[in-house]
C-alpha positions as CSV (number, residue, x, y, z in Angstrom):
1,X,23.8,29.3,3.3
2,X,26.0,26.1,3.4
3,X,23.8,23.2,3.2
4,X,26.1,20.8,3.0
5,X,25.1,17.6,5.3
6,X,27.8,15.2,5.6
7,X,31.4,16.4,7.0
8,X,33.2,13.1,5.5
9,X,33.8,11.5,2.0
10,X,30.2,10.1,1.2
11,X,31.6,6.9,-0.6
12,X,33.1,5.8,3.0
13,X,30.0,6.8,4.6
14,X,28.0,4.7,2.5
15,X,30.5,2.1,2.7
16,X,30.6,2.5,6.5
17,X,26.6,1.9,6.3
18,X,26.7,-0.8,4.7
19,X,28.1,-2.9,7.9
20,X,24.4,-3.7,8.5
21,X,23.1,-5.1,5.4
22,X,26.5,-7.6,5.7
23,X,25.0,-8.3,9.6
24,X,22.2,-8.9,7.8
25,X,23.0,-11.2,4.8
26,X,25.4,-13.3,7.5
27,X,22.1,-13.9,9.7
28,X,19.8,-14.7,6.8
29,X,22.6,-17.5,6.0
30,X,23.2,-18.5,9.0
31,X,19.0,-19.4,9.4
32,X,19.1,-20.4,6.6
33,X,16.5,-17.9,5.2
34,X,17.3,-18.3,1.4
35,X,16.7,-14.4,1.1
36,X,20.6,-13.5,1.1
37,X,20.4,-12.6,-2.7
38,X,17.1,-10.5,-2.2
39,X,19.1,-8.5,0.6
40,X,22.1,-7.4,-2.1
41,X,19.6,-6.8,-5.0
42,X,17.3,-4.4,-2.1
43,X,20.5,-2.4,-1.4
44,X,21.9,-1.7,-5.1
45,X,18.5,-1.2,-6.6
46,X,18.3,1.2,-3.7
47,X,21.7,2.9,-4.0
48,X,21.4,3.2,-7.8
49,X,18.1,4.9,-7.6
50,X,18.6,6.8,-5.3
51,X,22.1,8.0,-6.9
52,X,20.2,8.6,-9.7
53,X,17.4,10.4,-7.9
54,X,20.0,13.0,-7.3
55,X,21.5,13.1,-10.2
56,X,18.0,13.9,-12.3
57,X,16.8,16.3,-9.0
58,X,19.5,18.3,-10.1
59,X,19.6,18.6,-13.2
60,X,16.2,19.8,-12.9
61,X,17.1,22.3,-10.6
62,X,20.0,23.6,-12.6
63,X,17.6,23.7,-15.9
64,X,15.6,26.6,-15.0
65,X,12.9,24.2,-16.1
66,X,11.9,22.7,-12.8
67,X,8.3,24.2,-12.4
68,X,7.3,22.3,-15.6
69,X,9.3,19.2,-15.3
70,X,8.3,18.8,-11.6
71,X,4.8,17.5,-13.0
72,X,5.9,15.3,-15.8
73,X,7.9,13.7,-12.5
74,X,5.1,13.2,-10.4
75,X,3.1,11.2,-13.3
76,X,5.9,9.3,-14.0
77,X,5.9,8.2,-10.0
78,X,1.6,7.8,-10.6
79,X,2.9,5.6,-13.3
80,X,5.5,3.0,-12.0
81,X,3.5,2.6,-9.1
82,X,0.4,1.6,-11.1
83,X,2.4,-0.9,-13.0
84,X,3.7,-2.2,-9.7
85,X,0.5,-2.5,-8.7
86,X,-1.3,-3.9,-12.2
87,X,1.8,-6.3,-12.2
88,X,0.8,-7.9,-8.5
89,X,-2.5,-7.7,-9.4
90,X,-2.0,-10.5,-12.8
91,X,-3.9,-7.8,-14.9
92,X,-2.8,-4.9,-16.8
93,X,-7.0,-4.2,-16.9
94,X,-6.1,-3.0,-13.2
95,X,-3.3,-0.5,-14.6
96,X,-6.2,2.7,-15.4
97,X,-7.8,2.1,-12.2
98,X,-4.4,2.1,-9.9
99,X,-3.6,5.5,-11.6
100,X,-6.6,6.8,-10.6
101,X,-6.7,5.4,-7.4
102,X,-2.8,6.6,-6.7
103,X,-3.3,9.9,-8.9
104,X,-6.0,11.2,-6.8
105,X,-5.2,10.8,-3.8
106,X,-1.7,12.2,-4.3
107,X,-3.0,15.5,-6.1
108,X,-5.5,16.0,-3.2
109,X,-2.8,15.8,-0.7
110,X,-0.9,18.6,-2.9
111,X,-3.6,20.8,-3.1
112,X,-3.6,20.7,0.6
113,X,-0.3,20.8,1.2
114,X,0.2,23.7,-0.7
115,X,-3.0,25.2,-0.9
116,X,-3.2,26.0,2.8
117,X,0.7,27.4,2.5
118,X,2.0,24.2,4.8
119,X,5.2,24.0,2.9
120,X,6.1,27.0,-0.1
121,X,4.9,26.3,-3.5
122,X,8.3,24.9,-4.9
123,X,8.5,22.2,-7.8
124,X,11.3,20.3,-5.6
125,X,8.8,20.6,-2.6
126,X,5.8,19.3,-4.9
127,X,8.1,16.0,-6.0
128,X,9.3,15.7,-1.9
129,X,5.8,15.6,-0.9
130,X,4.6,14.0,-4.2
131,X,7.0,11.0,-3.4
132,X,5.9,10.3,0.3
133,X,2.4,10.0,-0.5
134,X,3.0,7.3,-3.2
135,X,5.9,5.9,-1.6
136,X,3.4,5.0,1.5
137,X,0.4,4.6,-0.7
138,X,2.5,1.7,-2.7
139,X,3.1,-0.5,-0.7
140,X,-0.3,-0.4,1.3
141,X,-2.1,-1.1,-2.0
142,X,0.3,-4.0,-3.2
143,X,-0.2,-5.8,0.0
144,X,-4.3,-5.4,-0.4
145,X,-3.6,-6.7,-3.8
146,X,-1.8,-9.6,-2.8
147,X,-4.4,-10.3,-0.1
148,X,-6.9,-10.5,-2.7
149,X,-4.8,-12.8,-4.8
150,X,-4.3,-15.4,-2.3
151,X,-7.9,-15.0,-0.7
152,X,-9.1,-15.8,-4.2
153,X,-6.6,-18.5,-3.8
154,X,-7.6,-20.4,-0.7
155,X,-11.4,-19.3,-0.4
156,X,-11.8,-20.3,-4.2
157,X,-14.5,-22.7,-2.9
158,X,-16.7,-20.5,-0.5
159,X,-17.0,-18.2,-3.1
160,X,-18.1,-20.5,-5.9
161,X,-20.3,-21.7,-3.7
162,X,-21.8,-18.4,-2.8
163,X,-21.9,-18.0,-6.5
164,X,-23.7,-21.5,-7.1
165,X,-26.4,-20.0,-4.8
166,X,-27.1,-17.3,-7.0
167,X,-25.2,-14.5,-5.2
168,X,-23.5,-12.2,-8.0
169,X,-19.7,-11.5,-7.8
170,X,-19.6,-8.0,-6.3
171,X,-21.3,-9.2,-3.2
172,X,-19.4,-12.9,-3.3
173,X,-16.4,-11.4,-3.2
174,X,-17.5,-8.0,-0.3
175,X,-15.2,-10.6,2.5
176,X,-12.3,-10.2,0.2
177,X,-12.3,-6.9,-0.6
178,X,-13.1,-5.8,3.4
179,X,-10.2,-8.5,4.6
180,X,-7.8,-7.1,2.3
181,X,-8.6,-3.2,2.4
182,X,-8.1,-4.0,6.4
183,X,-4.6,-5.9,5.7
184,X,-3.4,-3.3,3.5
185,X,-4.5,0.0,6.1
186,X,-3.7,-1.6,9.1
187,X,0.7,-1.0,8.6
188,X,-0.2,2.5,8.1
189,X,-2.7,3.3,11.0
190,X,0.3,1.4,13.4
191,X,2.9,3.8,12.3
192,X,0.5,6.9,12.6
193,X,0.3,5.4,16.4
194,X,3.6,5.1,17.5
195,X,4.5,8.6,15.3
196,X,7.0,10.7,18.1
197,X,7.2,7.9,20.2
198,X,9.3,5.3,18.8
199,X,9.6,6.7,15.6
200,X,10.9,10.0,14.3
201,X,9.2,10.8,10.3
202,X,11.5,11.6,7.5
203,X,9.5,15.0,6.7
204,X,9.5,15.9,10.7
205,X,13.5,14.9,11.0
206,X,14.5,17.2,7.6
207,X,12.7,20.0,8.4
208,X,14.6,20.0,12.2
209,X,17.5,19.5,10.2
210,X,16.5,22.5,7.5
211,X,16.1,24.5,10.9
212,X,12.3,24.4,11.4
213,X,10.9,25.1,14.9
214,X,10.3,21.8,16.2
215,X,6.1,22.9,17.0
216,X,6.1,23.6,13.5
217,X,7.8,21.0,12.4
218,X,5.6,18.6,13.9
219,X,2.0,20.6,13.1
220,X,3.6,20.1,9.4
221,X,4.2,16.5,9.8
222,X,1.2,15.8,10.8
223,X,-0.9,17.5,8.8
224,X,1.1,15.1,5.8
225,X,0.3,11.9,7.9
226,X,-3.3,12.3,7.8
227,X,-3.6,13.1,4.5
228,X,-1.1,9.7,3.8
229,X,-3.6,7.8,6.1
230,X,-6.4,8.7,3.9
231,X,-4.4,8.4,0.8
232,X,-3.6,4.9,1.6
233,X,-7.3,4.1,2.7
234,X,-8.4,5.9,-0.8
235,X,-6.2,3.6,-3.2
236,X,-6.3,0.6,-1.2
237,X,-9.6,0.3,-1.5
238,X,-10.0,1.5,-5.0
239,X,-7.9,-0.9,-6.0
240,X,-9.2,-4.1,-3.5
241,X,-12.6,-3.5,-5.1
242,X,-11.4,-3.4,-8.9
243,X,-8.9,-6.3,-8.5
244,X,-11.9,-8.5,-6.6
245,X,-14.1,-7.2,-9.9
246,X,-11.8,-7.8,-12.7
247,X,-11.4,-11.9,-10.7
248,X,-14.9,-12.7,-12.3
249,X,-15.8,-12.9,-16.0
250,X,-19.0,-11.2,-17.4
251,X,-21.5,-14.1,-16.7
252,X,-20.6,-14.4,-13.0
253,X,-17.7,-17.0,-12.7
254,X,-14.6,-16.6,-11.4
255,X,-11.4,-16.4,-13.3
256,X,-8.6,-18.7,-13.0
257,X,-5.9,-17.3,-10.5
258,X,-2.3,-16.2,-12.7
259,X,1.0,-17.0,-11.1
């Protein structure tokens, strides 16, 4: 079966694609946004790794060794995100507990996934389904982590006082953690809302294009946002709660916030 997807040269499709991201840049100058250079760096990081995405995808394919590589991929995604995460938290003490709260939650929605037959037990399907999970669980649990930065930024104050009153750190710090858990969830539970409405999903859209019955296609869809939703509540929280903990030192004070 051909599945070949694009019926012109892919360089001037990409090139075509890029008329946007110039729309883009000439606005962000034209406001005076000072984000133009963020915009170019955003779409080459994004073509070269996604380039080399496929590249790697198939080379695992094509070495006969894709049911045991196919893992070692998935913990390498566990990883970078954990780093990402450790990294916007301003402490690599955060690193174990990120992997853990990202690792979980992404083997539970496997064992799901493919547990209950959703999708066929394939190593490309396990990194496909692997890679939504963390790529929605990611940014959810950096944006909790930066709330917690800058609440421990601007509410330095309130909770020294509540710690001058003799309240210890884990409950000093509950507002932070419940504030940004909420922050970091909230993106997520939107998008589940306005799912089929204004917005198509990437796993609905391929498997119409893979020739899926469109019922099916959406029963399988959403059977993956719900388990994203609670992935995303999992490490978000995990990670609120362990970033607001590793703010204090041992006898109850709180740490001096990192750039």
């Amino acid at each position: 079966m051909d599945t070949t997807v694009l019926n012109a040269n892919p360089l001037v499709v990409l090139a075509a694609s890029t008329v946007l991201i110039v729309i883009a840049i000439a606005i962000a100058r034209w406001l005076h946004l000072d984000i133009e250079r963020s915009i170019v760096i955003a779409a080459v990081r994004a073509s070269v790794q996604l380039i080399a995405v496929g590249v790697l995808l198939t080379v695992v394919i094509d070495s006969g060794l894709e049911a045991l590589l196919a893992p070692l991929w998935i913990a390498v995604m566990v990883v970078i995100a954990a780093v990402v995460v450790a990294r916007r938290a301003g402490s690599q003490a955060v690193l174990v507990p990120a992997i853990f709260a990202i690792g979980i939650p992404t083997v539970i929605v496997l064992a799901v996934v493919f547990g209950f037959g959703v999708l066929p037990a394939e190593p490309i399907q396990f990194i496909v389904v692997a890679g939504i999970t963390i790529g929605n669980t990611l940014p959810a649990t950096v944006l909790g982590t930066d709330q917690i930065r800058r609440q421990l930024t601007e509410d330095r104050a309130t909770v020294e006082a509540l710690l001058a009153l003799g309240i210890d750190a884990r409950r000093s710090s509950r507002f932070m953690v419940s504030e940004a858990t909420r922050v970091a969830i909230l993106p997520q539970i939107e998008r589940t809302k306005v799912v089929g409405l204004v917005a198509l999903p990437g796993a609905f859209t391929g498997l119409l294009i893979a020739g899926v019955a469109p019922l099916e296609a959406a029963v399988v869809q959403l059977v993956v946002m719900f388990l994203v939703l609670g992935s995303v509540a999992m490490s978000s929280a995990v990670v609120a709660v362990i970033t607001a903990q590793r703010a204090f030192t041992s006898d109850q004070r709180l740490k001096p916030i990192e750039a």
